[in-house]
C-alpha positions as CSV (number, residue, x, y, z in Angstrom):
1,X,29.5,18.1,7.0
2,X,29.9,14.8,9.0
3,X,28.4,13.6,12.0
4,X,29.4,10.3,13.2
5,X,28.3,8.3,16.5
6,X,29.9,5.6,17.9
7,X,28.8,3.4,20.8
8,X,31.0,1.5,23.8
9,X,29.7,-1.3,26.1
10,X,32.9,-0.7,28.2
11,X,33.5,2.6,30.6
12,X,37.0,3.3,28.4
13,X,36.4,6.8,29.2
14,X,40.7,7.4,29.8
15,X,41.4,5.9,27.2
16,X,39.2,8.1,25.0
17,X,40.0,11.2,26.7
18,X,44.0,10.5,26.6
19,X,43.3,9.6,22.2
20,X,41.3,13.6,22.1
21,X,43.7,15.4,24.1
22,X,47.0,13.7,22.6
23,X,49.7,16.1,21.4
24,X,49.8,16.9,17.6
25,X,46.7,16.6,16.6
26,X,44.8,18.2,20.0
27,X,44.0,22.0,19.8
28,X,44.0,22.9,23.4
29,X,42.4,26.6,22.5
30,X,39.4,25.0,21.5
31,X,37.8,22.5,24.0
32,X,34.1,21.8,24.8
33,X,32.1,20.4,28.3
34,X,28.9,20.5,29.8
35,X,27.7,20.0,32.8
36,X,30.8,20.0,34.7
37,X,31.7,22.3,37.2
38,X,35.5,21.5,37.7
39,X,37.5,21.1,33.9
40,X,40.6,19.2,34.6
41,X,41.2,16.4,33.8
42,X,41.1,13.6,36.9
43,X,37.9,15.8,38.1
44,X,36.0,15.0,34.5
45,X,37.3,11.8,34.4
46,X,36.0,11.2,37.7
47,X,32.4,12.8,37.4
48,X,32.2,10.4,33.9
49,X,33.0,7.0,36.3
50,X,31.3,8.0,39.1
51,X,28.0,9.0,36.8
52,X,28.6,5.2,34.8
53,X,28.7,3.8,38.1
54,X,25.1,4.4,38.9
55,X,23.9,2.4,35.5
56,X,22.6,-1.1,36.3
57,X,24.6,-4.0,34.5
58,X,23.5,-5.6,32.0
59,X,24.7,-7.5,28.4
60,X,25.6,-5.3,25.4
61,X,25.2,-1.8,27.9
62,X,26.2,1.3,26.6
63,X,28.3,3.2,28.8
64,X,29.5,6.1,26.6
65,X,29.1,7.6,23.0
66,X,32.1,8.7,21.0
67,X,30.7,11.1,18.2
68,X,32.8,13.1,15.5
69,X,31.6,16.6,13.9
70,X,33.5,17.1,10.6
71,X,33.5,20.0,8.3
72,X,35.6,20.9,5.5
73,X,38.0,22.9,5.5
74,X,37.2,26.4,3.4
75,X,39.4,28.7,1.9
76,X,37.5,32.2,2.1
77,X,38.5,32.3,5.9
78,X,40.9,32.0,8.3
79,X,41.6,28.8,10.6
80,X,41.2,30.2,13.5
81,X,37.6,31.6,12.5
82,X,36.7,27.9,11.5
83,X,37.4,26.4,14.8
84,X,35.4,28.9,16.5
85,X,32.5,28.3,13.9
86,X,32.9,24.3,14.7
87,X,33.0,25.1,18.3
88,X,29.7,26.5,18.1
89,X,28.6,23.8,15.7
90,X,29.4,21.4,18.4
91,X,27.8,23.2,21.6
92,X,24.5,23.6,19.4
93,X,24.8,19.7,18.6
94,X,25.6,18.8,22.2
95,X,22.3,20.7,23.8
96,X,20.1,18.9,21.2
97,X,21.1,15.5,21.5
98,X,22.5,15.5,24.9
99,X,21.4,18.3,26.5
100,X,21.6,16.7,30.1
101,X,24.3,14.7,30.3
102,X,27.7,14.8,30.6
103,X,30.3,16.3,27.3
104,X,33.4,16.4,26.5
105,X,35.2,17.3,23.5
106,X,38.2,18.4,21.5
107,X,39.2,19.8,18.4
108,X,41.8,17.9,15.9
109,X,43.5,20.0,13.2
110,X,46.0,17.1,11.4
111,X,44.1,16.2,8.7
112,X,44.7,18.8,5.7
113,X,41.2,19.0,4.0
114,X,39.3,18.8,7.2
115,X,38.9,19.7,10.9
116,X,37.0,17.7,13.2
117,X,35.9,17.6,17.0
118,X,35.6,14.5,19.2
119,X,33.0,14.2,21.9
120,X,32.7,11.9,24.8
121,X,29.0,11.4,25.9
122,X,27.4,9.7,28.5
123,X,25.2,7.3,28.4
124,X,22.7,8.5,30.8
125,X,21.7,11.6,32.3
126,X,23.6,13.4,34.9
127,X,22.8,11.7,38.8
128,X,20.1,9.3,36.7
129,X,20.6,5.2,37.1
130,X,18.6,5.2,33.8
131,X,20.6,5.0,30.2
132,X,19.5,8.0,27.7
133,X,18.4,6.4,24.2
134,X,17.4,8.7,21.0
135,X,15.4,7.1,18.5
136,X,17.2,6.6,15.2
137,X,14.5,9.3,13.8
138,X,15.0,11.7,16.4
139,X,18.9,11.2,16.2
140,X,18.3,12.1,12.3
141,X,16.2,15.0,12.8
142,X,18.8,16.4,15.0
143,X,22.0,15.7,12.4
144,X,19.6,17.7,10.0
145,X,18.2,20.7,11.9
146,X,22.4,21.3,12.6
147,X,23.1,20.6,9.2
148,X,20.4,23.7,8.0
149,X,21.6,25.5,11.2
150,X,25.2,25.7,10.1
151,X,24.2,26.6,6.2
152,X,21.9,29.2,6.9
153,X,24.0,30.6,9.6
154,X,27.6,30.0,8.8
155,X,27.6,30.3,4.3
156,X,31.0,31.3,3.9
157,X,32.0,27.4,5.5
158,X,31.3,26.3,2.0
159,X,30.0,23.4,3.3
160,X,27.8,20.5,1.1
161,X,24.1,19.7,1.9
162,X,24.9,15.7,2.6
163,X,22.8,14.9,5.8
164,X,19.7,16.5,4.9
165,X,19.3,15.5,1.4
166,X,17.2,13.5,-0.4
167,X,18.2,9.5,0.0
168,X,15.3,7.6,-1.9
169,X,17.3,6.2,-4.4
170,X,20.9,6.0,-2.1
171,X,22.6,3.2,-1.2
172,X,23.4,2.7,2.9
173,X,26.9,1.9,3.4
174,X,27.4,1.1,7.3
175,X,30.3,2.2,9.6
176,X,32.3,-0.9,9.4
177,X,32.2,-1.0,5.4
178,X,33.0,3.0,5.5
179,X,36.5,1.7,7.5
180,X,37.4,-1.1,6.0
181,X,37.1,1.2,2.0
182,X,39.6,4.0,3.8
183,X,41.6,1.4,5.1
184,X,41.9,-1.0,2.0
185,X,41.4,1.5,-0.7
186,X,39.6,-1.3,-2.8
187,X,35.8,-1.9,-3.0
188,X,33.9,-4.1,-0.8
189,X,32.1,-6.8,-1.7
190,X,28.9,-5.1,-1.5
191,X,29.7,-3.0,-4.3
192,X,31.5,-5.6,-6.5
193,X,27.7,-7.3,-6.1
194,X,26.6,-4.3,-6.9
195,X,27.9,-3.1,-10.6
196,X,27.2,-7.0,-11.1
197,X,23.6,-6.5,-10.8
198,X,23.6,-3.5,-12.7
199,X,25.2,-4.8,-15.6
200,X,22.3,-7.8,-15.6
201,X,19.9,-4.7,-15.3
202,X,21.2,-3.2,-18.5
203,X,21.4,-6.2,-20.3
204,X,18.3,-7.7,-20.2
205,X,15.8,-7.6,-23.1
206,X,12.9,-9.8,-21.4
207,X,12.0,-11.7,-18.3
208,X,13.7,-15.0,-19.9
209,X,16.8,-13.1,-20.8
210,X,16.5,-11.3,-17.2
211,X,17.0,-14.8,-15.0
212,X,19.1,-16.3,-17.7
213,X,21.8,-13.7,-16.5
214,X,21.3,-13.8,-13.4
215,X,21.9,-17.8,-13.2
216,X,25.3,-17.2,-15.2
217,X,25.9,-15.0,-13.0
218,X,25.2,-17.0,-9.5
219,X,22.8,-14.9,-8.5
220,X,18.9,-15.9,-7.1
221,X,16.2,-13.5,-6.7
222,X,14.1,-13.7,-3.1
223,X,11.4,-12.2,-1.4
224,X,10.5,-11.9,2.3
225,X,7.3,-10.4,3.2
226,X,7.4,-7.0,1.6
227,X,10.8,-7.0,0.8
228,X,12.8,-8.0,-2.4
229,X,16.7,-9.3,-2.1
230,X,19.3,-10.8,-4.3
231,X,21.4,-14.0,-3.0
232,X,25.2,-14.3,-4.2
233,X,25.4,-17.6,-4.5
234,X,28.9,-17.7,-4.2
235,X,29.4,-16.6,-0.5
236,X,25.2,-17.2,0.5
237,X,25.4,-13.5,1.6
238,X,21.5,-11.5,1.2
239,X,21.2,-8.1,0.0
240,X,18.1,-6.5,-0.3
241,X,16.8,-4.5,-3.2
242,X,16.8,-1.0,-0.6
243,X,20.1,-1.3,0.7
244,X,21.3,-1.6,-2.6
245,X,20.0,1.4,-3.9
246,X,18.7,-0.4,-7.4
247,X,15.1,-0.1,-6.9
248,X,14.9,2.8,-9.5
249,X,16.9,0.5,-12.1
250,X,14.5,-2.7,-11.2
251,X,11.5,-0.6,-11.5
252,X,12.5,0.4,-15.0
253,X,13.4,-2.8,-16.2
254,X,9.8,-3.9,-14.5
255,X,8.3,-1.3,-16.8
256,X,10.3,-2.4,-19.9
257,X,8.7,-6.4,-19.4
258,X,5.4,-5.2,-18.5
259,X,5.6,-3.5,-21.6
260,X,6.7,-6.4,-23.7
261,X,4.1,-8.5,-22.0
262,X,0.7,-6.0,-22.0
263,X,1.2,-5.8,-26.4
264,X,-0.7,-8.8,-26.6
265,X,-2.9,-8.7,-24.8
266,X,-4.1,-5.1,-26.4
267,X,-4.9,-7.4,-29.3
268,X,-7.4,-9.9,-27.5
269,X,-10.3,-7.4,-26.6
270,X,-10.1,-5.6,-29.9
271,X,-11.0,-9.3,-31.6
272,X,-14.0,-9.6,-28.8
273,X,-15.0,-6.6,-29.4
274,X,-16.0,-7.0,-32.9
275,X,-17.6,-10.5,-32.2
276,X,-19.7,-9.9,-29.9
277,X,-22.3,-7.6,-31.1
278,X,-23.2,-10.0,-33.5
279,X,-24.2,-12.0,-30.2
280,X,-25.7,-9.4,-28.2
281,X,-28.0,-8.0,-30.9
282,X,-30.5,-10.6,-30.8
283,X,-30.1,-11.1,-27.1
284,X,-31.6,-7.4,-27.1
285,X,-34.0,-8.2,-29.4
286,X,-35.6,-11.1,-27.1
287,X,-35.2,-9.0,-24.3
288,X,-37.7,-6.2,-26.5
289,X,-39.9,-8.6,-28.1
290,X,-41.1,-11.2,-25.4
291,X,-44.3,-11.7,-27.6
292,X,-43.0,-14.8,-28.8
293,X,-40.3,-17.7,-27.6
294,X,-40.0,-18.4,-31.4
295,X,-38.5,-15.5,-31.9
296,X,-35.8,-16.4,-30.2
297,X,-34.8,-19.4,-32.1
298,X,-35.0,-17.5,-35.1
299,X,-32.5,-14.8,-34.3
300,X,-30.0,-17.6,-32.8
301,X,-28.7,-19.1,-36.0
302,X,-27.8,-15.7,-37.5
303,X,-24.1,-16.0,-37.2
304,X,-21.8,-15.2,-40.6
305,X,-20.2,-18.0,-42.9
306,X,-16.9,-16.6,-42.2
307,X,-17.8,-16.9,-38.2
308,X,-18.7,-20.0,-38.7
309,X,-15.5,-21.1,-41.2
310,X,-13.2,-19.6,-38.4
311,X,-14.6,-21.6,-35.7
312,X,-13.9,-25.0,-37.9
313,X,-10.7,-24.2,-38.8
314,X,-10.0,-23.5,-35.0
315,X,-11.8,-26.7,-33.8
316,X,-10.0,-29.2,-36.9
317,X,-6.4,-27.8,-37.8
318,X,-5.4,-25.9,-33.8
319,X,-7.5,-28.0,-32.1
320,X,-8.9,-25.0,-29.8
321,X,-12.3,-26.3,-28.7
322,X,-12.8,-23.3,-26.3
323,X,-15.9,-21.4,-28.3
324,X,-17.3,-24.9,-28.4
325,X,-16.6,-25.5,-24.5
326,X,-17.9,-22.2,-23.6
327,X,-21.2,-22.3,-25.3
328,X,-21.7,-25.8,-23.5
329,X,-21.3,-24.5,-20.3
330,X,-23.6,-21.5,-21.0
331,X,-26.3,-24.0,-21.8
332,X,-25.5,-26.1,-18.4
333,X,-26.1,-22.4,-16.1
334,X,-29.1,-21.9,-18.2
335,X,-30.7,-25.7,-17.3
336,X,-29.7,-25.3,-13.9
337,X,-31.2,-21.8,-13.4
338,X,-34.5,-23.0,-15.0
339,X,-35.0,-26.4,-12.7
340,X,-33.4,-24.5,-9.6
341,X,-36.1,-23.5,-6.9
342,X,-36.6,-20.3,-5.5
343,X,-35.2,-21.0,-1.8
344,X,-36.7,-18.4,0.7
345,X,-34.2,-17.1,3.8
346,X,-35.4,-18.5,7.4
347,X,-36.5,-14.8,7.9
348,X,-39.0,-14.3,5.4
349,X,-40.5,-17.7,5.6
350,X,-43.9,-17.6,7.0
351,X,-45.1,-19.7,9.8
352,X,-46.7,-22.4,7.1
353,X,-43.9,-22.3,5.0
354,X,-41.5,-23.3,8.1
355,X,-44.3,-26.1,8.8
356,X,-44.4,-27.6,5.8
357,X,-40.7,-27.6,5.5
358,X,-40.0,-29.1,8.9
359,X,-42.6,-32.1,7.9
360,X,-40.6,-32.6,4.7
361,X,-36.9,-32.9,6.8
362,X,-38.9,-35.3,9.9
363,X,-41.0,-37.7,7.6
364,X,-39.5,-37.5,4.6
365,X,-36.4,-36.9,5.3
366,X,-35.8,-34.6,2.6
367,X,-33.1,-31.8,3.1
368,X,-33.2,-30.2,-0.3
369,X,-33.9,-26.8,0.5
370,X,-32.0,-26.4,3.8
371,X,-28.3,-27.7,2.1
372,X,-29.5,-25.3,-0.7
373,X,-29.7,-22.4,1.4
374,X,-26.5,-23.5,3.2
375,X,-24.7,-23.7,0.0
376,X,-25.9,-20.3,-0.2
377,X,-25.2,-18.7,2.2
378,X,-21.4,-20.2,1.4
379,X,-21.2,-18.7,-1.5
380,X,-22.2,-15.4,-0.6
381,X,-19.4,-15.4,2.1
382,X,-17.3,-16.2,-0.3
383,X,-18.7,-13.7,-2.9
384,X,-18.1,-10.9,-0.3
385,X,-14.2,-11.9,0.2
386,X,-13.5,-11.7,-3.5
387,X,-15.4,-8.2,-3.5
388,X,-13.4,-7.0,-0.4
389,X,-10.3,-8.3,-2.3
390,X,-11.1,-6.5,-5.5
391,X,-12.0,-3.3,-3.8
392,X,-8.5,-3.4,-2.3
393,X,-6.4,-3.9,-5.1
394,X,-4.2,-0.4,-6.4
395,X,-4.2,-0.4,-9.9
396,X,-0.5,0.5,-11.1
397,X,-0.7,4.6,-11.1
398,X,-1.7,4.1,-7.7
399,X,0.6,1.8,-5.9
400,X,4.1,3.5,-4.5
401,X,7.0,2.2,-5.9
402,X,7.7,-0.4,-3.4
403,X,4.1,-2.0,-3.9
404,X,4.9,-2.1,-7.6
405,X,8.4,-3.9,-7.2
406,X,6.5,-6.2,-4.5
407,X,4.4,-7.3,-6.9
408,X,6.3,-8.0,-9.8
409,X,8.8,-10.0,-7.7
410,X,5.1,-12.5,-6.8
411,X,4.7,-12.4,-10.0
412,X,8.0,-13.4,-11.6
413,X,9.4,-15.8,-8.7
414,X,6.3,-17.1,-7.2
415,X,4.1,-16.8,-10.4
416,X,1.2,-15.1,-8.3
417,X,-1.2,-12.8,-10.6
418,X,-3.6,-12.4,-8.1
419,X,-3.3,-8.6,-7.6
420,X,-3.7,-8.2,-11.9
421,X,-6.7,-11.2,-12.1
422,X,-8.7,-8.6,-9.2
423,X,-7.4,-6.1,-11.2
424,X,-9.2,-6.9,-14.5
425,X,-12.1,-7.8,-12.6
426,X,-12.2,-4.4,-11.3
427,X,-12.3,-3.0,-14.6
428,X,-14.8,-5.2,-16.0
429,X,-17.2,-4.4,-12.7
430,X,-17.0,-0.7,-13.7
431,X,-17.9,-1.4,-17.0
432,X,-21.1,-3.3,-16.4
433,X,-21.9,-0.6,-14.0
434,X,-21.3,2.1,-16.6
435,X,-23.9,0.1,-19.3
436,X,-26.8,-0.9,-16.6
437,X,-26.9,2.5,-15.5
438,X,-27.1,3.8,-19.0
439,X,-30.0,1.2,-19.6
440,X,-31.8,2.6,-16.7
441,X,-31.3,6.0,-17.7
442,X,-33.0,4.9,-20.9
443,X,-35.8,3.4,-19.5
444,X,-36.4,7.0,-17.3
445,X,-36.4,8.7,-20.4
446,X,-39.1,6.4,-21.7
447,X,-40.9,6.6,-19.7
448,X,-41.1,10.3,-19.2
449,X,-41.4,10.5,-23.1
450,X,-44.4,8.2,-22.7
451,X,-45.7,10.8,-19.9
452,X,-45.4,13.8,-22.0
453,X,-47.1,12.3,-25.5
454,X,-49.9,11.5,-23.2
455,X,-50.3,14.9,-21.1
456,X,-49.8,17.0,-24.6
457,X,-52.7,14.8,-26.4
458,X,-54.8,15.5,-23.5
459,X,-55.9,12.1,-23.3
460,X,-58.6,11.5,-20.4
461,X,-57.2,9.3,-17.3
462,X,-58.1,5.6,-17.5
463,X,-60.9,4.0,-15.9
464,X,-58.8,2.1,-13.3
465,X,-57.4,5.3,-12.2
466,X,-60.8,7.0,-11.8
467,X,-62.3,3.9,-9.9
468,X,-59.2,4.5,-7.2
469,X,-59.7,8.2,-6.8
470,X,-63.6,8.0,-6.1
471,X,-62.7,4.7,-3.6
472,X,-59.9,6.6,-1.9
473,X,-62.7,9.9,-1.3
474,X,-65.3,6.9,0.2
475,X,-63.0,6.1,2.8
476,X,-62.2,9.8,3.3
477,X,-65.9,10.4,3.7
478,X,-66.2,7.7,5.9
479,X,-63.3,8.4,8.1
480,X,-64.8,11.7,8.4
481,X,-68.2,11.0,9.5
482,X,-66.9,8.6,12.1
483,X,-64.9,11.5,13.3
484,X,-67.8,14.0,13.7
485,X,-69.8,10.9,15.2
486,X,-67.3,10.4,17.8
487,X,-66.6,14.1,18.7
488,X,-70.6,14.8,19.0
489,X,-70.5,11.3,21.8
490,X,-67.4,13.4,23.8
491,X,-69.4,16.6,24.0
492,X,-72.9,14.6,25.3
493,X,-70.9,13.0,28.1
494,X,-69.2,16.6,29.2
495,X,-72.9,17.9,29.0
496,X,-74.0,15.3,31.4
497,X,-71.2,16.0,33.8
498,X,-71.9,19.7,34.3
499,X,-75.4,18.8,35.1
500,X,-74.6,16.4,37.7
């Protein structure tokens, strides 16, 4: 089943009517109208002009709608009972998308495998100076709820589910490229485009191989705002990725890449993974033991000969200096950290504090601490934009498919690795928030371990804890007798009242 719709922006309405009712192919049996009250043919004419009439002018006005309804033909029943099925077809079509204004319509029978009616519509509402406009998703909802309307009630039509399937993956094809394949029998050049980009698609091995083909082939990848397009160099027409209908085909040659590219990268962590807790052991150890600072110089130098070997032979025959670099700059945070001052917020500064400061910026012109806490403050702001950022970013499992083609197309034409750098840092976050709260949980534990050795030894409290519970029943005492003292004064001066 078919439904077509076709707009004028001239008032051709007996020129359309003579085409419908045109001997041959016109089947005078079966006619449709609605909201007529005479059915000739000068009288609808007329009622169509008169109604077109009361539209204001304007550029690129519709005046009418010529729509087709097209089933195919089946061979279970008999003609006759078909046109009466489409009949219906059409006066359930009719009330839902035009239920006020003026139809016409009639049925042609030349074609062999089909039969099809033609409707004249108005472009506004009976007696209204307004023009009648469906939205394109109301006009879709209506082609679908007839399609299911003539399945479920009409099965022995034999007629395919087209309008209301599935089109995720389908490629649109508009009117004037529908005409011009029936006319010319030979594909357009949409679709020539088209099995050129699918052969590129199959080809390509990796992202190198990927644009290598597509420059043989005259062919430039673009992107505009969310969408993704390919250029054909040759006549500078854009088509996008959607209209296309490749996006399954560039997702899956996204995956194979992605692929390709995420192997190595599998490698780096495992190598980190074994280095460092050779690092981290004796940072633990300081962290445990803060008897002594020598400690810590001790545990420092404990690295392997073959650590040490590797790092040479990086440093003299690759020239990779980045261990080297690395520890340096750890060293610089550290020194700055140590001579850094503790800078107190305006709001917790106390009234001396604010003095004191004030007297340094006057007479001694020294604005230290106020550009520290501006840099600050900066930082923070920034800080919180990278968190907002990272918070927002999908990983992969979570993105649709269009988000995922979005942003591999930043990433391969604009080389933007934004959304995979927040990504990672994402990941990372989680894991440092997995291992403090495992360290606090540890330290409860402790801590509740230390509780219970000393409750099941039945060891008497300390003194300090004694000396608080007999000051805290003082002031209880006290607060007490004051009390009674004060209630005893209330009842005197009531006494003395009553006398008087």
């Amino acid at each position: 089943m078919i439904i077509k719709s076709m707009s004028r922006k001239e008032p051709s309405f007996t020129e359309l009517y003579d085409y419908i009712t045109r001997e041959g192919d016109f089947d005078p049996n079966f006619t449709y109208t609605q909201n007529f009250i005479l059915r000739d043919r000068e009288n609808i004419l007329n009622e169509f002009e008169n109604n077109s009439k009361l539209l204001p002018k304007r550029a690129n006005g519709n005046y009418l709608y010529h729509e087709i309804i097209s089933i195919t033909r089946a061979k279970g029943i008999s003609e006759k009972k078909q046109k009466a099925i489409l009949q219906d077809i059409v006066c359930q079509y009719s009330k839902g998308r035009a239920k006020d204004c003026l139809v016409f319509g009639g049925l042609h029978d030349e074609k062999d495998d089909n039969l099809h009616f033609h409707l004249i519509i108005s472009a506004n509402k009976q007696g209204d100076s307004k023009r009648f406009r469906l939205k394109k998703s109301e006009f879709d909802k209506i082609k679908k709820q007839v399609e299911i309307y003539t399945l479920e009630r009409y099965p022995e039509l034999e007629q395919k589910k087209l309008i209301s399937k599935d089109k995720t993956s389908l490629a649109k094809t508009s009117n004037k490229e529908q005409e011009l394949k029936r006319r010319t029998k030979k594909p357009s050049q949409k679709d020539i485009f088209k099995s050129k980009l699918t052969g590129i698609f199959d080809k390509s091995l990796d992202k190198q191989d990927f644009f290598d083909n597509l420059q043989r082939a005259q062919i430039e990848i673009y992107t505009r705002g969310k969408t993704i397009g390919f250029v054909d160099l040759e006549n500078n027409r854009k088509h996008r990725l959607k209209t296309l209908g490749l996006e399954s085909e560039f997702k899956a040659i996204n995956n194979t890449i992605s692929a390709q590219h995420k192997e190595p990268e599998k490698v780096q962590p495992e190598k980190q993974t074994k280095a460092k807790p050779k690092k981290e052991t004796p940072k633990k150890k300081t962290a445990t033991n803060k008897s002594t600072a020598n400690d810590t110089t001790k545990v420092k130098p404990k690295t392997s000969k073959k650590g040490k070997l590797n790092v040479t032979a990086k440093e003299w025959v690759k020239g990779d200096f980045s261990e080297r670099e690395t520890r340096i700059k750890k060293e610089k945070i550290k020194d700055i950290r140590k001579k850094r001052k503790k800078i107190i917020p305006e709001g917790e500064m106390t009234v001396e504090e604010l003095r004191k400061e004030k007297f340094k910026q006057w007479i001694e012109g020294d604005f230290s601490d106020l550009e520290a806490r501006e840099r600050m403050k900066k930082w923070q702001e920034k800080h919180d934009k990278e968190q907002v950022e990272i918070d927002a970013t999908k990983t992969r499992e979570e993105q649709t498919t269009f988000e995922n083609v979005t942003e591999t197309a930043k990433e391969w034409v604009m080389g933007d690795f934004t959304n995979r750098e927040n990504r990672t840092k994402k990941e990372q976050q989680a894991k440092d928030k997995k291992k403090w709260q495992s360290e606090q949980q540890i330290e409860r534990e402790e801590k509740r371990n230390k509780i219970k050795q000393t409750l099941d030894n039945g060891k008497p409290e300390s003194k300090e804890k004694a000396t608080d519970k007999d000051e805290q029943q003082k002031r209880r005492d006290a607060i007490n007798k004051m009390r009674s003292r004060v209630n005893k004064s209330k009842e005197k001066d009531k006494g003395k009242g009553k006398s008087k």
